[in-house]
C-alpha positions, 0 to 999 in steps of 0.5 A, a space after each residue: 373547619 366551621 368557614 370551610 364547611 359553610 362554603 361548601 354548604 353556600 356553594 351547593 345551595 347557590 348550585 340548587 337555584 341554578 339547577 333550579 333556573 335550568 329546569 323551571 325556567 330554561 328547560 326548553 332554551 339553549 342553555 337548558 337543552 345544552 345542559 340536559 342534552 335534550 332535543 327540543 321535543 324532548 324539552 316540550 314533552 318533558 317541560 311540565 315534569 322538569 318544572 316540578 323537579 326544579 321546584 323541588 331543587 329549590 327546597 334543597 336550596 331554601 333548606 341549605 340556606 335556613 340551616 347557613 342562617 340558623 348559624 351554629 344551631 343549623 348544624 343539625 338542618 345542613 345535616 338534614 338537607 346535605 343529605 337530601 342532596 346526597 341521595 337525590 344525587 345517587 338515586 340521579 346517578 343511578 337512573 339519570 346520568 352518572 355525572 349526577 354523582 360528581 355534581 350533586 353527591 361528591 360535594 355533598 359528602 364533603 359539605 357533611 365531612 366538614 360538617 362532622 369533623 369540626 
């Protein structure tokens, strides 16, 4: 349950740097456009806001990853940042776009199941 979990856990940080590059990096380019569903204009208006989002998806990674180094004694830190990602996800699904739910909080509900149960 303890590989499970951390996979989980691995897999939602390794998501957080992506988002991270989508939004600090790839905002206003094709593949930032094709992801937010945004025009170009919208990009340029919103890029500077979009930056500061994707640094805090960065903290959510670096969280995750402290807690995978920590090994047993990140439990708590997984915890700790899952959570983070859980509620980031809701209140993303609540004002965003509902796919929010599926990308962010699905997963991250699993990651602390697995994490509780073992």
């Amino acid at each position: 349950m303890t590989l499970a979990a951390n996979a989980i856990v691995a897999l939602i940080g390794l998501l957080h740097v992506y988002i991270l590059v989508l939004e600090m990096f790839l905002w206003d380019k094709p593949a930032g456009l094709r992801a937010f569903g945004q025009t170009a204009a919208q990009a340029a208006a919103t890029k500077a806001l979009a930056a500061n989002q994707g640094l805090y998806n960065g903290f959510l990674a670096a969280g995750l990853f402290w807690g995978l180094i920590l090994g047993e004694a990140g439990t708590g830190v997984k915890v700790f940042f899952l959570v983070c990602v859980a509620v980031a996800g809701l209140y993303g699904a609540a004002t965003a776009s509902r796919k929010i739910l599926f990308i962010q909080t699905v997963p991250a509900a699993l990651g602390l199941a697995l994490l509780l149960l073992r």
